[in-house]
C-alpha positions in Angstrom: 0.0 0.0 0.0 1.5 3.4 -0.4 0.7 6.2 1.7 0.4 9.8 1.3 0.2 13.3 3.3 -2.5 15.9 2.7 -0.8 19.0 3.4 -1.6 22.1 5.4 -2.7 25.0 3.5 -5.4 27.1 5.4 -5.1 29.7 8.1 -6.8 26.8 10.6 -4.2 24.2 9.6 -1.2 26.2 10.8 -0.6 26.7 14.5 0.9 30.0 13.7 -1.9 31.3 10.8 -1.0 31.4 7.3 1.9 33.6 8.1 4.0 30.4 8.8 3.7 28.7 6.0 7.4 27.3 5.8 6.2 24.8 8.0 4.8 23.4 5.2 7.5 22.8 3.1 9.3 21.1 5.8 6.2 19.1 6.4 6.9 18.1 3.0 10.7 17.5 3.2 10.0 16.0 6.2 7.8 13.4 4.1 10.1 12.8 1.8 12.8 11.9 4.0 10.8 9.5 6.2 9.9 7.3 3.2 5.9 8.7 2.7 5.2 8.1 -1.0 3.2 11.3 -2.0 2.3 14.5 -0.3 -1.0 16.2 -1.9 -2.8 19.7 -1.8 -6.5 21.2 -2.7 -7.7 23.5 -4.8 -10.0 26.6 -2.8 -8.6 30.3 -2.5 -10.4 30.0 0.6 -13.1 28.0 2.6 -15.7 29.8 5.2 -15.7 28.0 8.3 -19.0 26.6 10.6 -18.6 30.1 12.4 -19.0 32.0 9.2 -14.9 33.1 9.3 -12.7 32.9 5.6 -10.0 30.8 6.2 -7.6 31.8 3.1 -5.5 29.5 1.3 -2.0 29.1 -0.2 -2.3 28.2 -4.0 -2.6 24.7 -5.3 -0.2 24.9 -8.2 2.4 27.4 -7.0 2.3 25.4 -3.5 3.2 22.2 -6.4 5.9 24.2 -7.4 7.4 25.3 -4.3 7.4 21.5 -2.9 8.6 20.2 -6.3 12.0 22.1 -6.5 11.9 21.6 -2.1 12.1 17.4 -2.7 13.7 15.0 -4.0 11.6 11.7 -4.5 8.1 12.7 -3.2 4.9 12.4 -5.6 3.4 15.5 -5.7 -0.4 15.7 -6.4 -3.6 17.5 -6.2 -6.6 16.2 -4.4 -8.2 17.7 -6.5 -8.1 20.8 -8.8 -11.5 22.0 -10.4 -11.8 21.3 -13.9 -15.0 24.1 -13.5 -12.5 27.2 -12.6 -9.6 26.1 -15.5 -9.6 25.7 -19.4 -7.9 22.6 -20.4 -5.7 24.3 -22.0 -4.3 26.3 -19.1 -3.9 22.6 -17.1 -2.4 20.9 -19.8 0.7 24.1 -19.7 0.7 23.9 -16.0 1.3 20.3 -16.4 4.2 20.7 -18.7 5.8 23.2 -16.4 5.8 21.5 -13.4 7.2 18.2 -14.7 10.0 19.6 -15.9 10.5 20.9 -11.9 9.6 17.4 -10.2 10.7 15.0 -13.4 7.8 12.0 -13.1 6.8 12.9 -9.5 3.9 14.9 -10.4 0.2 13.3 -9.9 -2.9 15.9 -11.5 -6.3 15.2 -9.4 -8.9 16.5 -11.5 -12.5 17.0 -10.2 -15.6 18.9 -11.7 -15.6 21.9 -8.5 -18.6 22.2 -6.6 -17.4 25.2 -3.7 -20.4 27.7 -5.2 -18.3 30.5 -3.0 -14.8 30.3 -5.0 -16.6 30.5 -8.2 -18.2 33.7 -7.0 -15.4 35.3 -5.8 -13.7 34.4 -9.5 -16.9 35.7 -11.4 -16.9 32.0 -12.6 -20.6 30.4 -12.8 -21.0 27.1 -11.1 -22.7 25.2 -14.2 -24.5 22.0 -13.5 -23.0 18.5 -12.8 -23.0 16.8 -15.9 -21.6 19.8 -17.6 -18.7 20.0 -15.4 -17.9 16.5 -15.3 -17.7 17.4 -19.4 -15.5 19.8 -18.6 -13.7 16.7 -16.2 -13.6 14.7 -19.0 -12.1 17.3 -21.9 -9.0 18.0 -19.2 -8.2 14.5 -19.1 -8.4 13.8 -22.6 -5.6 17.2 -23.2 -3.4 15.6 -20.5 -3.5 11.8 -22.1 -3.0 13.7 -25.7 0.0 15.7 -24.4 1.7 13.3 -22.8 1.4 10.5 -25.5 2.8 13.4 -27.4 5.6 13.9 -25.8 6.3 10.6 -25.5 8.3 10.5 -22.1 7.3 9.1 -18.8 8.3 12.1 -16.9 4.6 14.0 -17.8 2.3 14.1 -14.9 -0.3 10.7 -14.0 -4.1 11.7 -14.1 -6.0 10.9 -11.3 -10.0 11.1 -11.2 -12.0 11.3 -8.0 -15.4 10.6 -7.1 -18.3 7.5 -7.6 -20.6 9.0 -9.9 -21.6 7.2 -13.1 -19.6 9.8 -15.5 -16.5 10.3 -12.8 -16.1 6.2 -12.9 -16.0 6.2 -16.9 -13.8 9.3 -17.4 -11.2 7.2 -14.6 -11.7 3.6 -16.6 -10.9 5.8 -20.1 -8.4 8.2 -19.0 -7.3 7.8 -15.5 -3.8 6.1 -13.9 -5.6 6.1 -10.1 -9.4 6.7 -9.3 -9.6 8.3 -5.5 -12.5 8.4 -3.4 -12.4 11.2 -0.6 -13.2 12.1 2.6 -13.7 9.4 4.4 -16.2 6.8 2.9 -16.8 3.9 5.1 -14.9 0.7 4.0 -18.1 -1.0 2.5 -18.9 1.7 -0.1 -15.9 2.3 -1.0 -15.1 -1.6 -1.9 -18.6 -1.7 -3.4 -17.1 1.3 -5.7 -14.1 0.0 -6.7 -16.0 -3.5 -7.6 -18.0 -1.5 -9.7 -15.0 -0.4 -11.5 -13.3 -3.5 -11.9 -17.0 -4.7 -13.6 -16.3 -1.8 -16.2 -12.5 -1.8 -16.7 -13.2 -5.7 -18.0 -16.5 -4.3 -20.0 -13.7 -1.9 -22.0 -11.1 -4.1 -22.2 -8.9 -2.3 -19.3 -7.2 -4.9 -17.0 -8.6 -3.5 -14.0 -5.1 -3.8 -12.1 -4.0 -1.1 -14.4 -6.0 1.1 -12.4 -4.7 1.6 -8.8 -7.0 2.8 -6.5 -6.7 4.7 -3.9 -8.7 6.2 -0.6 -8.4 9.5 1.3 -9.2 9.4 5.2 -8.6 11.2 8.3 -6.4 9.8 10.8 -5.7 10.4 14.9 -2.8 8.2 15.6 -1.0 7.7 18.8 0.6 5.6 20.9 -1.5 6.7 23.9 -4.4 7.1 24.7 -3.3 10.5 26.5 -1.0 11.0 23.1 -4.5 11.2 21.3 -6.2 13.4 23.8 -3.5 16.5 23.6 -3.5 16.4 19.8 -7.2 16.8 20.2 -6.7 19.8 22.8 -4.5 21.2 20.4 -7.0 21.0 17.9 -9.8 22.6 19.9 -7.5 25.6 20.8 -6.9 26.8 17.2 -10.9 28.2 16.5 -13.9 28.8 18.2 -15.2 26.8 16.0 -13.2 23.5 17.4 -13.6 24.3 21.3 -15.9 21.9 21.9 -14.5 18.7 20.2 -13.3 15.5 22.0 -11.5 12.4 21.3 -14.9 10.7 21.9 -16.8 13.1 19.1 -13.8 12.9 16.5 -13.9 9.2 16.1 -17.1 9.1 14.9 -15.7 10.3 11.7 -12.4 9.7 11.3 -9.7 7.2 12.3 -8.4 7.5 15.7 -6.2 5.1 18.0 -2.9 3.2 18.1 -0.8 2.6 15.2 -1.8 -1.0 15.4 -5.9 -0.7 15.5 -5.7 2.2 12.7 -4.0 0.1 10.3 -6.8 -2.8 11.1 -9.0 -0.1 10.0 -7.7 1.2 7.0 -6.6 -2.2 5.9 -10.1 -2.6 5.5 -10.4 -0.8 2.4 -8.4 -3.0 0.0 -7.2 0.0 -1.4 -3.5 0.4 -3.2 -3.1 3.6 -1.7 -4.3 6.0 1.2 -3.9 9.7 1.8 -4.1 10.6 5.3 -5.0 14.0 6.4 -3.4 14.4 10.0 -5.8 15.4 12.6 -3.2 18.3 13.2 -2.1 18.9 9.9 1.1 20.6 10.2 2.3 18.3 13.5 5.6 17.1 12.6 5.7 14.7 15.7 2.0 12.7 14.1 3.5 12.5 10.5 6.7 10.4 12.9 4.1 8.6 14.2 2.4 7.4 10.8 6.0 7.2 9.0 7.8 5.0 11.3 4.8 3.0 13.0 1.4 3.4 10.7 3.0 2.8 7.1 4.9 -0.7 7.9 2.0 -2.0 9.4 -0.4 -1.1 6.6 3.0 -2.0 4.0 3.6 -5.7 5.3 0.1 -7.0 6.4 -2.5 -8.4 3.5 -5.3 -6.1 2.9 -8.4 -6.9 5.4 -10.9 -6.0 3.5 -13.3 -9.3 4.0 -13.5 -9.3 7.3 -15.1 -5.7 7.5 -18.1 -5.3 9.3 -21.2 -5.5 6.5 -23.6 -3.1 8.3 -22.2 -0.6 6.8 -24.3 1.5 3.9 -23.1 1.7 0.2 -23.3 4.5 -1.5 -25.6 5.9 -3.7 -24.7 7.1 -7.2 -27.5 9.5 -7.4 -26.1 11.2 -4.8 -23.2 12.8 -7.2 -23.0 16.8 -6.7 -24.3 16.2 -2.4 -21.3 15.6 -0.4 -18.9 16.9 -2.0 -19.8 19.3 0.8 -19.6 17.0 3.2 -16.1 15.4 2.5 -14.0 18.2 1.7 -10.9 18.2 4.5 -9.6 21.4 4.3 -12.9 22.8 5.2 -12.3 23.3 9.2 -15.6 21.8 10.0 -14.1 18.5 8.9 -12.9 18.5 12.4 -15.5 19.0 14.4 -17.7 16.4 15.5 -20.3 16.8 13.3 -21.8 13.5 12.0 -21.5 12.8 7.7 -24.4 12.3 5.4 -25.2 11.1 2.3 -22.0 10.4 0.1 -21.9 11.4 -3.2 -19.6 11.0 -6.1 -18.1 14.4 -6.1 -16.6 13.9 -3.0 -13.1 15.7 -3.3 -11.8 19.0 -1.9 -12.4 20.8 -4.9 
């Protein structure tokens, strides 16, 4: 399984604000040093938080830069940019650019958008579903052109996220990894990536061409105590977070010791998870998950029969839903608050 680090990059994520954001390129070199396969970053100028406050962001594609020419082995990917707020066009040269700065390291996550208040702010209309996931599918076919083109393996790989009937198709057609974020239980997501197998086979694709991978959040420490200071850490960055507890935030994400997490995420057969760290910029919890989380989940066989079947699949009709629901870098993604429907548009974009 390989694992990956979604990075900090809002004013909540940093213990010092926005100002600090050096911290997150050591976060990054920090990554790459401790043997973490990919780090990863969204795509919102800013998010509003629960308690109505703009949390700004650093930028997706110059933050790709920054960490490209900062590493040295890394994959470096977006998870995911909106296809809605780009031309092709203007991806497919932002592609180009950056591989030549990170040489085969760079991963493009592409989703159709959904956050209505970024496309306000850019004076961009947020069009309906099946016309963005057009738009989804047009980017992908520039970036396969261009790099069968170019004929080199250093161009970027295309990843699509999401469950939706259209997302699924674009990622059988076009896609080197399909990626289902935030946190789908381990049921739904199987269920998803069964589907795909079915329809990799239907186009001829072998469906082992297509890695798979999962984004979660994780709480992992040794302690019990460990666990609970993270979370008081957590609480003191926003108003917003005061009132979370270890209790409220494992009903959403993963939380214990290195060994029951990776019983948990092992769960999801998938080839490759993305944790976003409860603290997001703590260098001691990405220690934690290098040197005690990633072995476990590297060297044990995938559990994902002996999951627990009462858990619900998802429903395809629920495509353009949750992307509100499932978007990390939003800071209400760590607050206690309990998830709904899933959808298939469920990527921070």
């Amino acid at each position: 399984m390989l694992i990956g680090l979604n990075l900090p990059q809002y004013d909540i994520d940093f213990s010092g604000g926005i100002t600090c954001p050096t911290s997150l390129l050591a976060l990054a070199q920090a990554a790459d040093a401790q043997g973490i396969d990919s780090v990863w970053v969204s795509d919102h100028p800013f998010v509003i938080g629960p308690d109505g406050k703009r949390n700004d962001a650093l930028d997706a594609l110059l933050m790709l830069s920054a960490i490209g020419i900062s590493t040295r082995s890394i994959r470096i990917g977006t998870l995911v940019l909106a296809a809605s707020m780009r031309s092709p066009e203007i991806l497919d040269a932002a592609a180009r650019t950056l591989s030549f700065q990170a040489p085969g390291r760079m991963v493009f996550g592409i989703g159709g958008g959904w956050y209505r208040p970024s496309h306000q702010a850019m004076g961009i209309p947020l069009k309906p579903y099946t016309q963005r996931m057009q738009k989804v599918a047009d980017v992908a076919e520039t970036l396969r052109r261009a790099r069968e083109a170019a004929q080199t393996t250093d161009g970027p790989e295309l990843l699509i996220g999401g469950f939706g009937p259209q997302a699924l198709e674009i990622a059988v057609r076009s896609a080197d990894t399909w990626n289902l974020a935030w946190d789908a239980p381990p049921q739904a997501y199987r269920d998803v990536s069964t589907r795909l197998d079915k329809m990799c086979e239907t186009t001829g694709r072998d469906p082992a061409s297509l890695r798979r991978s999962t984004g979660l959040t994780v709480l992992v420490g040794e302690t019990k105590t460990d666990r609970k200071a993270a979370v008081a850490r957590l609480a003191g960055r926003s108003p917003s977070l005061r009132d979370i507890t270890l209790e409220s935030l494992a009903e959403r994400a993963i939380t214990g010791s290195p060994e029951e997490c990776a019983e948990r995420i092992l769960a999801y057969g998938a080839d490759e998870v993305i944790f976003t760290l409860v603290l997001r910029d703590d260098p001691e919890m990405l220690a934690c998950v290098a040197q005690r989380l990633a072995p476990l989940l590297r060297d044990t066989p995938s559990a994902a029969t002996k999951q627990d079947s009462k858990i619900h699949s998802m429903n395809p009709k629920d495509e353009d839903k949750t992307s509100r629901q499932h978007t990390q870098d939003l800071p209400k993604h760590n607050t206690p608050q309990k998830r709904k429907t899933h959808d298939g548009n469920s990527h921070n974009t």
